[in-house]
C-alpha positions, -999 to +999 in steps of 0.1 A: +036+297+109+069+280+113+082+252+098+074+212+113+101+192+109+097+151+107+119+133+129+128+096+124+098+072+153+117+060+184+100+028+180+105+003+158+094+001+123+061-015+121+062-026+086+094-041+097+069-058+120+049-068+091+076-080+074+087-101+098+053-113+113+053-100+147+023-078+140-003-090+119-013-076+087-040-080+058-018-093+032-021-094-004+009-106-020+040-116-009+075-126-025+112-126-016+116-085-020+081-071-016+052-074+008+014-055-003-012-055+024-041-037+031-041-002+047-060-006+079-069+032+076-082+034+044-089+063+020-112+039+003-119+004+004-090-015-015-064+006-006-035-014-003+002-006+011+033-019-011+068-023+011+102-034+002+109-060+029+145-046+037+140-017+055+148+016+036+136+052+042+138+069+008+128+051-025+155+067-042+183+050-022+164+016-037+183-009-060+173+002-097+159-035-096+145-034-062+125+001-069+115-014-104+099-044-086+081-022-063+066-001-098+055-033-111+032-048-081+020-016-079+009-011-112-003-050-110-024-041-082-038-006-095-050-031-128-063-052-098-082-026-079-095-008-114-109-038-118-125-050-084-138-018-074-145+002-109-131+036-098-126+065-122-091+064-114-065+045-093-042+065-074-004+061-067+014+078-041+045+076-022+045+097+010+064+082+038+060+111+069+042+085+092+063+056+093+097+060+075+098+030+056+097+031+015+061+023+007+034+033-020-003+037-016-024+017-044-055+038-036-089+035-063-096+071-063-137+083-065-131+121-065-107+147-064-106+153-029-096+116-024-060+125-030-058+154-003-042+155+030-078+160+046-087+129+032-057+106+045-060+128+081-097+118+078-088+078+074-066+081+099-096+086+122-119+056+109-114+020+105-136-007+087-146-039+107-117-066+107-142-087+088-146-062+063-102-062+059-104-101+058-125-104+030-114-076+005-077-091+011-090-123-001-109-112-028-075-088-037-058-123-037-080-142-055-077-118-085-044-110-085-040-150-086-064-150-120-044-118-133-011-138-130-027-167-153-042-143-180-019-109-178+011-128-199+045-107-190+059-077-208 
């Protein structure tokens, strides 16, 4: 079997799209640096999408302070989804192969075999009702608007 090599989308970046709202998107949270929305091809209900609104390709060509922000919301919103959707665990994981684009997946996790390439190849072929997207992205809000209040800073 031979080796598959990425190569960089002719098209434009669509979180760049995102970013700049050309192309809709099921936000979460949004501040000067970062936008989190919801993947429209979830793993699992909840999965969410963090970006860095300047585009970037690697995390590790990030700002220190840039790539720390990033950590943060998306530790915020794993305590977020642990909480909305009670999953054993809450998954983090920073691929990149699809669109090249720094972003982190915020993913509550039910099993082992959520975390496998089978399983993000399989929600690549599904996608829940629009309906469905509108109202976990408000309800993703509405708590991480109550965890701002209560969650004092470190």
């Amino acid at each position: 079997m031979g080796t598959v090599r990425m190569t960089p989308r002719d098209t434009p970046c669509i979180f760049c799209a995102m970013v700049a709202g050309t192309l809709p998107c099921h936000a979460v949270y949004e501040d000067e640096h970062l936008l989190a929305f919801l993947d429209h091809r979830p793993v699992n209900p909840g999965h969410v999408l963090v970006v860095p609104k300047r585009h970037e390709s690697d995390f590790h060509r990030l700002a220190s302070t840039l790539y720390g922000a990033l950590m943060q919301l998306a530790h915020r919103l794993g305590k977020c989804l642990a909480h909305l959707y009670q999953p054993p665990k809450v998954g983090l994981f920073g691929i990149g192969f699809h669109v090249s684009h720094v972003h982190v997946h915020v993913v509550p996790l039910y099993a082992m075999a959520d975390m496998t390439a089978e399983a993000f190849e399989r929600a690549q072929r599904t996608s829940p009702a629009a309906a469905v997207l509108v109202a976990s992205a408000a309800q993703i809000r509405q708590a991480l608007a109550v965890m701002a209040e209560d969650d004092p800073p470190a």
